[in-house]
C-alpha positions in Angstrom: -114.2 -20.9 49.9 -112.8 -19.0 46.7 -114.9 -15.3 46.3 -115.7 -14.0 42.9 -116.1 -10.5 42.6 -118.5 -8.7 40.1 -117.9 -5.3 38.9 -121.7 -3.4 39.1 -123.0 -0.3 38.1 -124.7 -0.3 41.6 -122.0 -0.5 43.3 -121.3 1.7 46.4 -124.2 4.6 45.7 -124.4 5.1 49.3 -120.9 5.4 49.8 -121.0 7.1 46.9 -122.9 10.0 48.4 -120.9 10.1 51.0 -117.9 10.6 49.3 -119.3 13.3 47.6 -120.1 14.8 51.2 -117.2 14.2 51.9 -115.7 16.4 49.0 -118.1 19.8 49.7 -116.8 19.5 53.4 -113.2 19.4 52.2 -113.0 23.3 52.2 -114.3 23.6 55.5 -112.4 20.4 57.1 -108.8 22.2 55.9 -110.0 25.1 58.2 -111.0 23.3 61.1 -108.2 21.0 61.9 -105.9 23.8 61.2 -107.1 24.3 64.9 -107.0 20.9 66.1 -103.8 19.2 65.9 -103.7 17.8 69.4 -107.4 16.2 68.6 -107.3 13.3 71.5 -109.6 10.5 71.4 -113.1 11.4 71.6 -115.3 10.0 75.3 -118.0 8.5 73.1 -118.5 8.4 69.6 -121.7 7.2 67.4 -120.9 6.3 63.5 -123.3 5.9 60.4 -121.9 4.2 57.4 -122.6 3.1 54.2 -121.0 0.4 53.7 -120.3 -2.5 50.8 -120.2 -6.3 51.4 -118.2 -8.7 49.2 -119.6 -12.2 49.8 -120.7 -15.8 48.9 -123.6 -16.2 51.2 -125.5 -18.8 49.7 -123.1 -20.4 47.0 -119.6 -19.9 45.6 -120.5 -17.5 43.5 -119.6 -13.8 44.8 -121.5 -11.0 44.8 -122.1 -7.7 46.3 -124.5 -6.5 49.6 -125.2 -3.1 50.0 -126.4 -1.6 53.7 -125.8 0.7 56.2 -124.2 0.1 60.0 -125.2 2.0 63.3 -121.9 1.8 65.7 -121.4 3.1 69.2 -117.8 3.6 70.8 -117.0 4.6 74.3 -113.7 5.1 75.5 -112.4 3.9 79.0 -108.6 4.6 79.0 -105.3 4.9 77.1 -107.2 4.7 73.8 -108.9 1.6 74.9 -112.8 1.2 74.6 -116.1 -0.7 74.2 -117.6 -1.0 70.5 -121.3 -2.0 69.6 -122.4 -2.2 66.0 -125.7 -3.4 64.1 -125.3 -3.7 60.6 -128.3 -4.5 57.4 -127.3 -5.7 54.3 -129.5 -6.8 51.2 -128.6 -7.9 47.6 -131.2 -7.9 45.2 -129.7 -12.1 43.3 -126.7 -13.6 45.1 -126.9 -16.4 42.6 -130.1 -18.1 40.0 -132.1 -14.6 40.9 -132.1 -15.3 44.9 -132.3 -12.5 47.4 -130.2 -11.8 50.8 -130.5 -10.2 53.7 -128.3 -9.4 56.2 -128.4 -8.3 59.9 -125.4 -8.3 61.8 -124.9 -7.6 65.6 -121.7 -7.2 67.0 -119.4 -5.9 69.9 -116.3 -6.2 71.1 -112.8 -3.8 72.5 -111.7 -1.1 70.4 -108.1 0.8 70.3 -107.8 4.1 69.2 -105.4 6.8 68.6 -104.1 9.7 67.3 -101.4 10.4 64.2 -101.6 13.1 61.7 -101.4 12.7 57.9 -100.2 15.5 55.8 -100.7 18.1 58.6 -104.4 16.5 59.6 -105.3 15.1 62.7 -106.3 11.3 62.2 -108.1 8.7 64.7 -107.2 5.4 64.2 -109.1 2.7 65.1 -108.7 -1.4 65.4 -111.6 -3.4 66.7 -112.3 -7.2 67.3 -116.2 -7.7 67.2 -118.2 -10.3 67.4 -121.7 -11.1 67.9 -124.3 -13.0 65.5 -125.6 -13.0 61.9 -128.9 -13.5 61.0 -130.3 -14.0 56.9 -133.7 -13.6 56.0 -136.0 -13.5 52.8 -133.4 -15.9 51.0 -132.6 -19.5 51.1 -130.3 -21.6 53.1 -129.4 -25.1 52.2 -129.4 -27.5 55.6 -129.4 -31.7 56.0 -133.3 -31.2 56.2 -134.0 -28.9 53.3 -133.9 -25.7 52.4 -134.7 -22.4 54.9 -135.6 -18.9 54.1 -133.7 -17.7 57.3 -130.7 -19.2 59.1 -128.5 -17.4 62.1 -125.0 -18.1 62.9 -121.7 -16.8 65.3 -120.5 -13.1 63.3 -116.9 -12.8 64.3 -115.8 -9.1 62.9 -112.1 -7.6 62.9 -110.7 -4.4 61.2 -110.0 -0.7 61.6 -110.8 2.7 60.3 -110.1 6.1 60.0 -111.9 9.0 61.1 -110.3 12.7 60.3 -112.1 15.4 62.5 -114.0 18.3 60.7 -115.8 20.4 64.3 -115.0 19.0 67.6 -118.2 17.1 67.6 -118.1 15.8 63.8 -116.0 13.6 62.2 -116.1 11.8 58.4 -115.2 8.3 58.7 -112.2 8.4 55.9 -112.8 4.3 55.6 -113.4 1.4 57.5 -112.3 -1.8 56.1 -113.7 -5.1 58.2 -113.1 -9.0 57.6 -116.8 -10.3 58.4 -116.8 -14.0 59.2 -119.9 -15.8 59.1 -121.7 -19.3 59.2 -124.2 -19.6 57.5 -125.3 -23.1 55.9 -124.5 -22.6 52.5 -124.5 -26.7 51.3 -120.9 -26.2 51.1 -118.4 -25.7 53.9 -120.8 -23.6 55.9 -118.7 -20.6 56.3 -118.2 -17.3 54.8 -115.1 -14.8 54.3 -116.6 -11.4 53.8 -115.5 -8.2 52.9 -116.9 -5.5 54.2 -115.9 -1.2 53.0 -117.4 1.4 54.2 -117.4 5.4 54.9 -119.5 7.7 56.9 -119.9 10.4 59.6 -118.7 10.3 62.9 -120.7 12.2 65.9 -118.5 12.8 68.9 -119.1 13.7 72.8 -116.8 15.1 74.9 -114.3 15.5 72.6 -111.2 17.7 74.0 -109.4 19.6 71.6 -106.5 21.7 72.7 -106.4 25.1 70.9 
């Protein structure tokens, strides 16, 4: 299903904030990982986001969600863990002034490790989620009429960044996910989503070597 992306001047304002977090911690963030250049993967992390969903929920026509995701990561061994995510979304008119909305649940393995970029300490992250989808307060074509509220199978891959700032505080650089879903949609019944995103990271345990 071809996606059409609009250009909006509400694009992104809660990643916008973020960013701009992101830009007062930058003093602070060059001092702090001056000390932590063997940062290691962190025991057990929790991440908010704002994130940014491309999509054609409803009909070919593409448009932009906007929401937030709640994400818990504990690490077992060698860089390898357990990730659980809930995600909401909403768009105000995916199409002839109709609403969306969006709530995602996911989990799945994560693998994580260490690099450094220009002399910071980075965790990278690659994740296979999946879990289920579930619209509301829109409309959903199916064989006996139209729905306000469908669910489907969420299947969610992609990877991130997170650059430390304390050894208990991380920014999320950027997350980047494909979100799969299939939703009835009087079409092919399936969706290729984009989903971008930034955030803070909260860490536990995390062993930095000074």
């Amino acid at each position: 299903m071809p996606i059409r992306f609009r250009t909006r001047n509400r694009l992104f304002p809660s990643l916008a904030l973020v960013l701009a977090a992101m830009l007062c911690a930058q003093g602070s963030a060059q001092q702090a990982v001056g000390t932590t250049t063997n940062t290691t993967v962190p025991a057990f992390t929790v991440a908010i986001t704002g994130n940014a969903v491309g999509s054609s929920l409803i009909t070919t026509h593409g448009f932009w969600m906007e929401g937030g995701t709640v994400e818990i990561c504990g690490s077992l061994h060698n860089g390898l863990g357990d990730t659980a995510s809930i995600s909401g979304y909403h768009a105000g008119d995916s199409g002839h002034g109709v609403p969306v909305n969006l709530i995602v649940a996911t989990f799945g393995p994560r693998y994580s490790f260490v690099t450094h970029i220009y002399h910071h300490p980075m965790i990278l992250f690659a994740q296979a989620l999946v879990g289920e989808a579930f619209g509301f307060g829109g409309l959903y074509p199916t064989p006996s009429g139209p729905t306000p509220s469908a669910d489907s199978l969420a299947f969610q891959p992609g990877g991130g960044a997170d650059m430390p700032l304390t050894p208990h505080i991380s920014l999320r650089v950027l997350q980047v996910d494909y979100l799969y879903t299939r939703l009835p949609n009087s079409s092919l019944n399936y969706q290729n989503n984009l989903r971008v995103g930034v955030g803070i990271v909260f860490r536990k345990s995390a062993k930095v070597k000074q």
